[in-house]
N, CA, C and O atoms as CSV, one atom per row, in Angstrom:
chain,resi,resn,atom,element,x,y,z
A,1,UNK,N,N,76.754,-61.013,49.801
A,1,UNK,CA,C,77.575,-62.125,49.345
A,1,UNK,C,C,79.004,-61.865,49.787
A,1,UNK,O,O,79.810,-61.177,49.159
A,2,UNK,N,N,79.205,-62.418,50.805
A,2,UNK,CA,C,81.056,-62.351,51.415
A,2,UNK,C,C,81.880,-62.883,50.194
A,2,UNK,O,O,81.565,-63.799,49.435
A,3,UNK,N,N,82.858,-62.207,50.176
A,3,UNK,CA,C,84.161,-62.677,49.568
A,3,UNK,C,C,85.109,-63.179,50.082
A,3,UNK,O,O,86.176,-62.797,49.602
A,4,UNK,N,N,85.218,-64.366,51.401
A,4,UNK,CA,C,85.917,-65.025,52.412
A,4,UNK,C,C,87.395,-64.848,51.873
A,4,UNK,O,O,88.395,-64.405,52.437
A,5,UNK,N,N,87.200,-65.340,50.602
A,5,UNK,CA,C,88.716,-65.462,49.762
A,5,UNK,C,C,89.795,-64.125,49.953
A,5,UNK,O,O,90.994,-64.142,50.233
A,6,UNK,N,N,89.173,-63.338,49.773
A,6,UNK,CA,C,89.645,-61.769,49.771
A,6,UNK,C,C,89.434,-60.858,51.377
A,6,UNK,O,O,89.473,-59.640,51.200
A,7,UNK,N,N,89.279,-61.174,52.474
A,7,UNK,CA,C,89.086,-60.834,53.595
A,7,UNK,C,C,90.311,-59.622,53.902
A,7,UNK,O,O,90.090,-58.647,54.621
A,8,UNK,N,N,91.586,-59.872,53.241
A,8,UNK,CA,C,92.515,-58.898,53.950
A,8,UNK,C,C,92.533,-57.442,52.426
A,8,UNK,O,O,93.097,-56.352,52.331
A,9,UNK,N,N,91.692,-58.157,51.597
A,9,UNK,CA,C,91.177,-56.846,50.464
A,9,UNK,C,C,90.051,-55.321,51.024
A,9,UNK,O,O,89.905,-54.243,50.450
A,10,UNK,N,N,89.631,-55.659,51.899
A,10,UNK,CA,C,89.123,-54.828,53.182
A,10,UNK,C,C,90.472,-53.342,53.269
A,10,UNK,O,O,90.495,-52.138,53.011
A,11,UNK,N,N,91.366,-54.339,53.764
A,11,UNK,CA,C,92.430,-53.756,54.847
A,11,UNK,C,C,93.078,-53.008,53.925
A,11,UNK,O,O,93.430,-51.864,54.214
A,12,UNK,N,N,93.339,-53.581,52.624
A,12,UNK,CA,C,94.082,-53.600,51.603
A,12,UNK,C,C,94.163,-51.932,50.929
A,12,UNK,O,O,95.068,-51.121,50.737
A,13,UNK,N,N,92.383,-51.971,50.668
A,13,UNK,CA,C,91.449,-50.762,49.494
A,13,UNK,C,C,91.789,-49.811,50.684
A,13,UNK,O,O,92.284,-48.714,50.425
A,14,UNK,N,N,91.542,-50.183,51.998
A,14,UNK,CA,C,91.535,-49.149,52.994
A,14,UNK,C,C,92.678,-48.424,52.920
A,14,UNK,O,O,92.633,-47.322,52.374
A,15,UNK,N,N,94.052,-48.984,53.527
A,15,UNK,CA,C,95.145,-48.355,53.694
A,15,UNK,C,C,95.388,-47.652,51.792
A,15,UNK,O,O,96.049,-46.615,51.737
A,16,UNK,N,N,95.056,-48.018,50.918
A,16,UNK,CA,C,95.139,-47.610,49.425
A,16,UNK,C,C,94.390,-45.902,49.565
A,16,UNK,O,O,94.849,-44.929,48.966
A,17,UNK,N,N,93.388,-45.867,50.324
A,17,UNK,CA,C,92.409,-45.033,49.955
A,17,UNK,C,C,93.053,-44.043,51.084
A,17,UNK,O,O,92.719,-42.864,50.969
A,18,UNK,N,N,93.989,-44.389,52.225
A,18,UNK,CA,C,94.626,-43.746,52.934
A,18,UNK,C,C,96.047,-42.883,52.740
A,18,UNK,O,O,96.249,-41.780,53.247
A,19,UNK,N,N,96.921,-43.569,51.955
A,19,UNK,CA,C,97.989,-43.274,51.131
A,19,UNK,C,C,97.601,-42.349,49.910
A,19,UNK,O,O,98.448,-41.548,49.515
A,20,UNK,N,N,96.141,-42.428,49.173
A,20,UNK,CA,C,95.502,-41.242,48.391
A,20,UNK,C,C,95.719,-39.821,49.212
A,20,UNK,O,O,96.501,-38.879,49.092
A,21,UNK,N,N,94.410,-40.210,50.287
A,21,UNK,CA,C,94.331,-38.666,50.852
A,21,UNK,C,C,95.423,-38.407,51.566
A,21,UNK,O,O,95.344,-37.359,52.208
A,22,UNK,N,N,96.863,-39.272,51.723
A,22,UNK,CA,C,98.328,-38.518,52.666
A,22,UNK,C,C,98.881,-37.684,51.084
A,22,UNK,O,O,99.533,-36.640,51.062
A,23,UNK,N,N,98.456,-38.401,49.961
A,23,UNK,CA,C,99.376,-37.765,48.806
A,23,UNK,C,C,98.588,-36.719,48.144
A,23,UNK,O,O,99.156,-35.934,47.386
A,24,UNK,N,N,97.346,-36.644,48.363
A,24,UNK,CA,C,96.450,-35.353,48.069
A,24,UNK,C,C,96.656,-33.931,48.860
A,24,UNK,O,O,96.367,-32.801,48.467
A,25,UNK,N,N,97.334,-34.405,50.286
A,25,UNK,CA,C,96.938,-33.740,50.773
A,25,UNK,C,C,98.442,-32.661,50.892
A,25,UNK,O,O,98.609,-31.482,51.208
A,26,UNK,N,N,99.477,-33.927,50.400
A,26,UNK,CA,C,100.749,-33.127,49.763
A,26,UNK,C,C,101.107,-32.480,48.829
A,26,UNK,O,O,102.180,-31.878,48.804
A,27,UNK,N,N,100.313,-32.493,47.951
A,27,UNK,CA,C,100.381,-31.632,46.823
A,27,UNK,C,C,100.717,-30.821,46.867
A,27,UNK,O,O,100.959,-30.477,48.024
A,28,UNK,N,N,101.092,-29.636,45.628
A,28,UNK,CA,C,101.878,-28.485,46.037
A,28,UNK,C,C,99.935,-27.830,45.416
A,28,UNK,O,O,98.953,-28.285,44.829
A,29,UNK,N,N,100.276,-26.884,45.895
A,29,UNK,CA,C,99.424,-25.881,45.801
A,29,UNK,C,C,98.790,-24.974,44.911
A,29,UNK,O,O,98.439,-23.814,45.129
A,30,UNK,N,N,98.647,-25.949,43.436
A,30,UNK,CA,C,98.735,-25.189,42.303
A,30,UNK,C,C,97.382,-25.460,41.614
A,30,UNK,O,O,97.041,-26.642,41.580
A,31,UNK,N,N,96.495,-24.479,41.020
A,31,UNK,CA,C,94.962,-24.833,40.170
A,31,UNK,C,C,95.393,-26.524,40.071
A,31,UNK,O,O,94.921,-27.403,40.792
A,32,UNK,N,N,96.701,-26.772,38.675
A,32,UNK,CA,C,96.929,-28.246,37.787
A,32,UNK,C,C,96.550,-29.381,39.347
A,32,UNK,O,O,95.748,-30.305,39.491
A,33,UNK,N,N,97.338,-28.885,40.084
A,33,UNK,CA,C,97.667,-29.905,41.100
A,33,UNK,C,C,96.674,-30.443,42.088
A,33,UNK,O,O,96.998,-31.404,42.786
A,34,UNK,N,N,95.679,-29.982,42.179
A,34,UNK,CA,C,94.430,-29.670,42.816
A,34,UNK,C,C,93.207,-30.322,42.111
A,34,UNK,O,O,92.408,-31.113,42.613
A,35,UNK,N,N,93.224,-29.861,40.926
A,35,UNK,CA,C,92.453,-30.634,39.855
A,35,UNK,C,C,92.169,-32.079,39.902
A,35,UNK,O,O,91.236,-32.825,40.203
A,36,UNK,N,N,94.203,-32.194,39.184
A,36,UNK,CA,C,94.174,-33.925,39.241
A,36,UNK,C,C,94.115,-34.375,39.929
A,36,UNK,O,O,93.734,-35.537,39.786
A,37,UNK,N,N,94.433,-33.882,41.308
A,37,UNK,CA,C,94.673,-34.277,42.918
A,37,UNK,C,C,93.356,-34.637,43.303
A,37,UNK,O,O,93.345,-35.814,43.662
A,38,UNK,N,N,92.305,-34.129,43.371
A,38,UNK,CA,C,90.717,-34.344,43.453
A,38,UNK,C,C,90.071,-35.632,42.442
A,38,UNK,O,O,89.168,-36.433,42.684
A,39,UNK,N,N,90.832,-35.481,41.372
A,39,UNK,CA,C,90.322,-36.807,40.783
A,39,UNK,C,C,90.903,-38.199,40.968
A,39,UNK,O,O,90.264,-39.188,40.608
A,40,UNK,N,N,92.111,-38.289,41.526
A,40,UNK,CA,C,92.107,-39.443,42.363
A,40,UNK,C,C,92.001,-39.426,43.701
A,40,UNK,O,O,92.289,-40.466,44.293
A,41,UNK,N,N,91.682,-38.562,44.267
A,41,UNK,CA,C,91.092,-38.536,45.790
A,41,UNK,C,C,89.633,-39.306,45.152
A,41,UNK,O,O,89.335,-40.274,45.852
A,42,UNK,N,N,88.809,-39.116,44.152
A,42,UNK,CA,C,87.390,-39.440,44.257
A,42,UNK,C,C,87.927,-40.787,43.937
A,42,UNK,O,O,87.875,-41.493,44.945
A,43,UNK,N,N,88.247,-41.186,43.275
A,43,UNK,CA,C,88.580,-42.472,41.944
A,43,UNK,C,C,89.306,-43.315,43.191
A,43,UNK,O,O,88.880,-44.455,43.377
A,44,UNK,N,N,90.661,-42.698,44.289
A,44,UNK,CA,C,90.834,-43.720,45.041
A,44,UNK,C,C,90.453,-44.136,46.499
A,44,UNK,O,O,90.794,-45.068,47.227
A,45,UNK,N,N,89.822,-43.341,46.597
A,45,UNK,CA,C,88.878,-43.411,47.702
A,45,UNK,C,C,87.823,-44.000,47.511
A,45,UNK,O,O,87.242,-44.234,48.571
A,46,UNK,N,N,87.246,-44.392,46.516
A,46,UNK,CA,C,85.607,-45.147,45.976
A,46,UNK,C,C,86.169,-46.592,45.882
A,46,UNK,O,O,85.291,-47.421,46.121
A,47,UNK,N,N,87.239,-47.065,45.636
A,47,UNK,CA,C,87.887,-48.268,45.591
A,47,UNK,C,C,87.051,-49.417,46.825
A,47,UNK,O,O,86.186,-50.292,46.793
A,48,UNK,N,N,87.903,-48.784,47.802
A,48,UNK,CA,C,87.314,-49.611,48.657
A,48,UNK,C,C,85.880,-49.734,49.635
A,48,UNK,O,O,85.407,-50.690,50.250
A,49,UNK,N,N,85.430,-48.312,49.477
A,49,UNK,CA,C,83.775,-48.382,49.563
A,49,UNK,C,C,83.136,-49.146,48.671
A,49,UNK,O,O,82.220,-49.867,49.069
A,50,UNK,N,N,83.542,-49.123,47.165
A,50,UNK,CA,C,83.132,-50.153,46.481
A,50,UNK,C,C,83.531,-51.714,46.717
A,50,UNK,O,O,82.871,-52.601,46.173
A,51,UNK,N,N,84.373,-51.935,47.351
A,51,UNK,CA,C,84.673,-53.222,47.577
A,51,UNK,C,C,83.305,-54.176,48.601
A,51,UNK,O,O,82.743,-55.271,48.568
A,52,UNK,N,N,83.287,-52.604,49.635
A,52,UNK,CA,C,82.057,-52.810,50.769
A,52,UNK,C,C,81.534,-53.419,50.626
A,52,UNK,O,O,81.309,-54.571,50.999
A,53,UNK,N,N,81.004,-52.363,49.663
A,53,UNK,CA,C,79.461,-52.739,49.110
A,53,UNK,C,C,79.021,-54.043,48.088
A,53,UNK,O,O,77.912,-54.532,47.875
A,54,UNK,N,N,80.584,-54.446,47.468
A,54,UNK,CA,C,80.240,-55.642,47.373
A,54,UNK,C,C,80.190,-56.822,48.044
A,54,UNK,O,O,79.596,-57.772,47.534
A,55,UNK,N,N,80.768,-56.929,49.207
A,55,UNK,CA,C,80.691,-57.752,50.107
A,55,UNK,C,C,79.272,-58.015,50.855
A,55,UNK,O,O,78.874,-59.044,51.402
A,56,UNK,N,N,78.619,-56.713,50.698
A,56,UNK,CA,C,77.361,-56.912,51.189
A,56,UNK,C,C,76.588,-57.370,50.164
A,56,UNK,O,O,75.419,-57.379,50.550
A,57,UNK,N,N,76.689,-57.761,49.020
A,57,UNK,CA,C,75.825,-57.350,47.948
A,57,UNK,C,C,74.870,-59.036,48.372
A,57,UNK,O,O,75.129,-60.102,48.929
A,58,UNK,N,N,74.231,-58.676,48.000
A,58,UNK,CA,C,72.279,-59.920,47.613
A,58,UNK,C,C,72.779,-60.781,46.440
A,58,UNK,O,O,72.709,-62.010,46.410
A,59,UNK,N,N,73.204,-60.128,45.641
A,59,UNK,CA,C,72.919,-61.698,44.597
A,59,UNK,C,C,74.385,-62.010,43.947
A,59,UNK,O,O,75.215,-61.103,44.016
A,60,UNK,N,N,74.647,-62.888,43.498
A,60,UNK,CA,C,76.142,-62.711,42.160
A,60,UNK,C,C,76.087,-61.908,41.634
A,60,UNK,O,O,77.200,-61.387,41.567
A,61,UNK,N,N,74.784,-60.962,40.719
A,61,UNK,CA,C,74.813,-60.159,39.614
A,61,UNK,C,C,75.665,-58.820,40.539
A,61,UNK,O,O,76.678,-58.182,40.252
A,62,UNK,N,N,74.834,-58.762,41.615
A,62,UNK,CA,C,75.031,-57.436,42.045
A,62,UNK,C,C,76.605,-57.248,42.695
A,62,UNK,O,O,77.247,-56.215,42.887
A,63,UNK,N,N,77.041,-59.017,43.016
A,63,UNK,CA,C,78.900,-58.605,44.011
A,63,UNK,C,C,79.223,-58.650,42.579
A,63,UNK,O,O,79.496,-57.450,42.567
A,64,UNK,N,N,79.468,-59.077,41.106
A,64,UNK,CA,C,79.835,-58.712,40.057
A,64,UNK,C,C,80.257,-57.630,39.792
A,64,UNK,O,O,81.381,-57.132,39.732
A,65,UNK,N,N,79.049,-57.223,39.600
A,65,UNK,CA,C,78.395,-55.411,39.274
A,65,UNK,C,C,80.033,-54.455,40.039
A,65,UNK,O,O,80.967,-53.806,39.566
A,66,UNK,N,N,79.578,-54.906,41.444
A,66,UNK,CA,C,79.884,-54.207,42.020
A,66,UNK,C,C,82.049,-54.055,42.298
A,66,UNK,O,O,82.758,-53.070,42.505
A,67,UNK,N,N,82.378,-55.536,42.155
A,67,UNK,CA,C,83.719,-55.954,41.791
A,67,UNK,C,C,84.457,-55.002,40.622
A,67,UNK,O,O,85.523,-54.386,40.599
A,68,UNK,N,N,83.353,-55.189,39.655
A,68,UNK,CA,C,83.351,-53.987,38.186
A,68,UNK,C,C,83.871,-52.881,38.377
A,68,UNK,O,O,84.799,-52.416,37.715
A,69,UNK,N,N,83.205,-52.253,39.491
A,69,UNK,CA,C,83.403,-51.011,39.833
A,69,UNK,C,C,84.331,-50.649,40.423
A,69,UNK,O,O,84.614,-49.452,40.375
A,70,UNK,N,N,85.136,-51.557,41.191
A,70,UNK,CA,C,86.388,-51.789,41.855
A,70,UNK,C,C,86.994,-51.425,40.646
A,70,UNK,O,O,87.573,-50.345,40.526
A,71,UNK,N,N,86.918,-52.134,39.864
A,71,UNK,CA,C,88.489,-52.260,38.669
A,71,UNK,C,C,88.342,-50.878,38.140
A,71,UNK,O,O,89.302,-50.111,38.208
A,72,UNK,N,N,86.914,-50.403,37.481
A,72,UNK,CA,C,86.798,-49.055,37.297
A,72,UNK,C,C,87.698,-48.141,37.668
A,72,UNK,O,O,88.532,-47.771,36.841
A,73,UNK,N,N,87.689,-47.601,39.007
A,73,UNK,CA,C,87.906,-47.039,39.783
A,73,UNK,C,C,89.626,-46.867,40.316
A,73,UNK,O,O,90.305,-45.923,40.718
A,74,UNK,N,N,89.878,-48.392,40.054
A,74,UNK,CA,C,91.484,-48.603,40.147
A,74,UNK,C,C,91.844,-48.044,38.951
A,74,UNK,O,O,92.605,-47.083,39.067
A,75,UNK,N,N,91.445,-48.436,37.524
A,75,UNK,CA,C,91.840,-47.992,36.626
A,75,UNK,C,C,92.195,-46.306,36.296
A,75,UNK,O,O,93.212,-45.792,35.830
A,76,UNK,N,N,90.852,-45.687,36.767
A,76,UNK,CA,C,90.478,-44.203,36.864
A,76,UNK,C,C,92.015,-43.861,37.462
A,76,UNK,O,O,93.005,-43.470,36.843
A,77,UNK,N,N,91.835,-44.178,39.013
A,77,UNK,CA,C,93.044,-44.330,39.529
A,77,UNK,C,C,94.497,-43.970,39.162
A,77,UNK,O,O,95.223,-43.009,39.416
A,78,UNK,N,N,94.648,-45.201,38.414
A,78,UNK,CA,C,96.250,-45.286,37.668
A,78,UNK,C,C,96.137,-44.059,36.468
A,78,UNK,O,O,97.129,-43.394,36.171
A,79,UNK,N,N,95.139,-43.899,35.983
A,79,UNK,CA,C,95.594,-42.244,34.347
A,79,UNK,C,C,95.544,-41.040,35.754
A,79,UNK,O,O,96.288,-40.128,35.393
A,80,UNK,N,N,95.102,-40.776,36.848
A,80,UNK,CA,C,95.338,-39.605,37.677
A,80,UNK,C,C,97.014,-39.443,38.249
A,80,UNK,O,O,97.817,-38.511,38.282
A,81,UNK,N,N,97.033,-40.705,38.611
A,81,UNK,CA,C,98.453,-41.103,39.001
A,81,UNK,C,C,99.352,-40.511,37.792
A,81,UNK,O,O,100.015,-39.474,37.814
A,82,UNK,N,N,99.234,-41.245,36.948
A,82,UNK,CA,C,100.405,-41.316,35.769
A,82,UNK,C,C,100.153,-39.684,35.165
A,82,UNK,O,O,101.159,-39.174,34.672
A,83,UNK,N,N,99.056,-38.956,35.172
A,83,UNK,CA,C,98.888,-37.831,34.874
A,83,UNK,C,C,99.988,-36.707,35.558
A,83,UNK,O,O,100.565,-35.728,35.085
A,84,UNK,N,N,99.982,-37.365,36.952
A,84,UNK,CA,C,100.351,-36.218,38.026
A,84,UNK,C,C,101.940,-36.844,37.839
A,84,UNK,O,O,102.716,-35.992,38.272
A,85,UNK,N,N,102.534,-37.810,37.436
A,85,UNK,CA,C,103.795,-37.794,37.032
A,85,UNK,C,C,104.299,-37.363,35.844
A,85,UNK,O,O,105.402,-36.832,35.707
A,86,UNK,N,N,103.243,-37.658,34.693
A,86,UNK,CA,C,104.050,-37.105,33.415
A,86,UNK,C,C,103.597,-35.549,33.150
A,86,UNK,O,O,104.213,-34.930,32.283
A,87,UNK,N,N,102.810,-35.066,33.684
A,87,UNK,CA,C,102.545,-33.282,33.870
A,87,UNK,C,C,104.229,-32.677,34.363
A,87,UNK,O,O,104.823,-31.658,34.013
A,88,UNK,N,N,104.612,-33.719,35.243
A,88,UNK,CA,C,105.684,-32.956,35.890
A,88,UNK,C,C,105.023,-32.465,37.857
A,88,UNK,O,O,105.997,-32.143,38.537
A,89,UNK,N,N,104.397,-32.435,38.230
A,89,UNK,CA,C,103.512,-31.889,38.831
A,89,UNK,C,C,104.120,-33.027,40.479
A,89,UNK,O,O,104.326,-32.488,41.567
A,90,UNK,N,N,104.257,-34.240,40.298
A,90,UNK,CA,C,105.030,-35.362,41.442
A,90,UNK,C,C,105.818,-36.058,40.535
A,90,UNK,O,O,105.460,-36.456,39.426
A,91,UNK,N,N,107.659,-36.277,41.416
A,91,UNK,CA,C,108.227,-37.303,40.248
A,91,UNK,C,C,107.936,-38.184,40.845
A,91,UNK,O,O,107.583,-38.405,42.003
A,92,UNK,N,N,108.142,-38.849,39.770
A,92,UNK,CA,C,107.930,-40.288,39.732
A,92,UNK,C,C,108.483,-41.529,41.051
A,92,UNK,O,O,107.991,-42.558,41.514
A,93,UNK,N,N,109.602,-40.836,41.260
A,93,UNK,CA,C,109.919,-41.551,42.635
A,93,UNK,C,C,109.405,-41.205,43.792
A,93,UNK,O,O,109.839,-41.762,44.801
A,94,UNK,N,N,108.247,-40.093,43.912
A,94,UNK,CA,C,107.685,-39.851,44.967
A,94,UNK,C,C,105.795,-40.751,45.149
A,94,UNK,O,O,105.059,-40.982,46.109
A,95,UNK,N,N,105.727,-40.949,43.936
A,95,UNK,CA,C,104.359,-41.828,43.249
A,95,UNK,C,C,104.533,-43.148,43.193
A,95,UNK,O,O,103.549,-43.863,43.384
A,96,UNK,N,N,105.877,-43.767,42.910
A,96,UNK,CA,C,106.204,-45.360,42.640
A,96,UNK,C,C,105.557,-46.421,43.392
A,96,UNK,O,O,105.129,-47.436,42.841
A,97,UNK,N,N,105.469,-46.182,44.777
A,97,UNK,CA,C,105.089,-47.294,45.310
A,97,UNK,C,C,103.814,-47.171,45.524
A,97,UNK,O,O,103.026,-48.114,45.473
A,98,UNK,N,N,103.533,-46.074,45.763
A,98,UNK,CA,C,101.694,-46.131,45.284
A,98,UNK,C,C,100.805,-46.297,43.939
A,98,UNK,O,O,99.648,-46.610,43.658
A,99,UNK,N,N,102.027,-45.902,43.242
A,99,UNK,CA,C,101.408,-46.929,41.689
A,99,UNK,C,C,101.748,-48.009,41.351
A,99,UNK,O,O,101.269,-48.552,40.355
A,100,UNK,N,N,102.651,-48.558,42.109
A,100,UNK,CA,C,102.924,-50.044,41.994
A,100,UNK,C,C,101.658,-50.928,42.883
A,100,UNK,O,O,101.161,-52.041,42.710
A,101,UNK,N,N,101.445,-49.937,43.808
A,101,UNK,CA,C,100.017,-51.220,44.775
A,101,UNK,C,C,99.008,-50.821,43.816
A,101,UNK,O,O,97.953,-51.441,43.950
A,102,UNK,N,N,99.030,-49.956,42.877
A,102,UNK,CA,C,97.428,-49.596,42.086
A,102,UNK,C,C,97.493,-50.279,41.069
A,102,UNK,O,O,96.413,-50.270,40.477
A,103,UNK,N,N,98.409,-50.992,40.483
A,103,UNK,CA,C,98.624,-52.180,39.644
A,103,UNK,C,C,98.177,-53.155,40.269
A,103,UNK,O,O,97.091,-53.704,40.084
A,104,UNK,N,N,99.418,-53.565,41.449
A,104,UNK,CA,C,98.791,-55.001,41.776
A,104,UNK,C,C,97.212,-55.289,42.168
A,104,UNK,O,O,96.586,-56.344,42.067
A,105,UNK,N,N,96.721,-53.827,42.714
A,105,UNK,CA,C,95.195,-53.955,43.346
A,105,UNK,C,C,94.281,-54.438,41.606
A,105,UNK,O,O,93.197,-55.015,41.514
A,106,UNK,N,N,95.286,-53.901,40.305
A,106,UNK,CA,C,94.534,-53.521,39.204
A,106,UNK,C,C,93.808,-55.421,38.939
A,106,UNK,O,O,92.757,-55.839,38.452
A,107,UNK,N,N,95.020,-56.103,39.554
A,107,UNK,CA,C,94.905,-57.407,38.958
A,107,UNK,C,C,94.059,-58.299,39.715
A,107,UNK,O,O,93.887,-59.487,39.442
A,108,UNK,N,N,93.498,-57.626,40.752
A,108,UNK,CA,C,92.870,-58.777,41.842
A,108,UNK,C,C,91.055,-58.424,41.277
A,108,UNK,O,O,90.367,-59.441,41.203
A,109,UNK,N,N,90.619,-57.599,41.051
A,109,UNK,CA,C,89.218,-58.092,40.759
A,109,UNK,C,C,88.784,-58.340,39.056
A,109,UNK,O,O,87.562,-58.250,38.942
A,110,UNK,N,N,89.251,-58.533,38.164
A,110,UNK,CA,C,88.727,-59.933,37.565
A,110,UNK,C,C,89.343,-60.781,37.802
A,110,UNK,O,O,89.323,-61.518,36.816
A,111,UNK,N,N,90.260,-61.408,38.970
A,111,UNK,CA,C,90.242,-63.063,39.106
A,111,UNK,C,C,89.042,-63.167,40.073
A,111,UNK,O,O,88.303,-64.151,40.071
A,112,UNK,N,N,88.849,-61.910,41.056
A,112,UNK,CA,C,87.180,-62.350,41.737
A,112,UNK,C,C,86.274,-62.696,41.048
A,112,UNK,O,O,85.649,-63.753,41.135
A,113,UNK,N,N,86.047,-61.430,39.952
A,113,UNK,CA,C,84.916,-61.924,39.317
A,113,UNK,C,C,84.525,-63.327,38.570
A,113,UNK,O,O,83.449,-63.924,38.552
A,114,UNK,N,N,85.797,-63.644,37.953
A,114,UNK,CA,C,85.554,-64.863,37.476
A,114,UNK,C,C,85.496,-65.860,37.771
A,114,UNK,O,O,85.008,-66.822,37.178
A,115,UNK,N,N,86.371,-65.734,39.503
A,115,UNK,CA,C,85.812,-66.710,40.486
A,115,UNK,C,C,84.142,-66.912,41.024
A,115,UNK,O,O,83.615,-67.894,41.547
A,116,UNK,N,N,83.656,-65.774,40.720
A,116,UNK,CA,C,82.330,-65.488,41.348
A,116,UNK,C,C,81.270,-65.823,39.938
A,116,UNK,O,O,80.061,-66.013,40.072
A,117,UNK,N,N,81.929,-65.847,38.708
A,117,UNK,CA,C,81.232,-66.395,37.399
A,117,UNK,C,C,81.293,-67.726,37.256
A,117,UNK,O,O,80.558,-68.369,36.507
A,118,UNK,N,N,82.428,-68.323,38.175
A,118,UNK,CA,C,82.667,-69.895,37.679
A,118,UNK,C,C,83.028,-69.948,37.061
A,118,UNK,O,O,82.777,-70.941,36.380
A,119,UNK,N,N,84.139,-68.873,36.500
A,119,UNK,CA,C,84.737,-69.399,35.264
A,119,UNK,C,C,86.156,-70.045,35.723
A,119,UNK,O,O,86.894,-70.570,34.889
């Protein structure tokens, strides 16, 4: 089931999931930093594989399902983020604009879904 509407959400999750592993891969070098650093490498990197896979998906239930998992994942996302700023661990002005696109990404799949519910 294509999501025509959302076509540059592709490009979007991608470069998101790219800006993860440039800021994972900056980390400083510490057990803390490594930890949290791995849990949004998984959380923002699944973003847009999950998006994929909903684009391919067979029925409504399943691009739903699968939209779900988007927001999941963004959400997961933003407490790794905000973790690795209020630990102390990245300030905050080095995280800002990548937690500002993990907001706006936060807001785009339930208006899909509910476009895709008819509501």
């Amino acid at each position: 089931m294509k999501d025509e509407g959302n076509a540059g959400l592709m490009e979007r999750t991608t470069e998101f999931a790219l800006r993860i592993v440039r800021m994972f891969v900056a980390l400083p070098k510490t057990d803390e930093a490594r930890v949290l650093g791995k849990q949004v490498l998984r959380s923002g990197t699944s973003v847009g594989a999950n998006y994929r896979e909903a684009r391919r998906a067979r029925s409504k239930g399943e691009f739903v399902s699968k939209i779900g998992d988007c927001l999941t994942e963004l959400d997961e996302s933003s407490y790794w983020l905000e973790l690795l700023v209020r630990s102390e661990i990245v300030p905050e002005s080095k995280l800002a604009s990548l937690r500002d696109e993990n907001h706006q990404l936060l807001a785009i799949p339930p208006t899909i879904s509910k476009k895709a519910k008819g509501q």
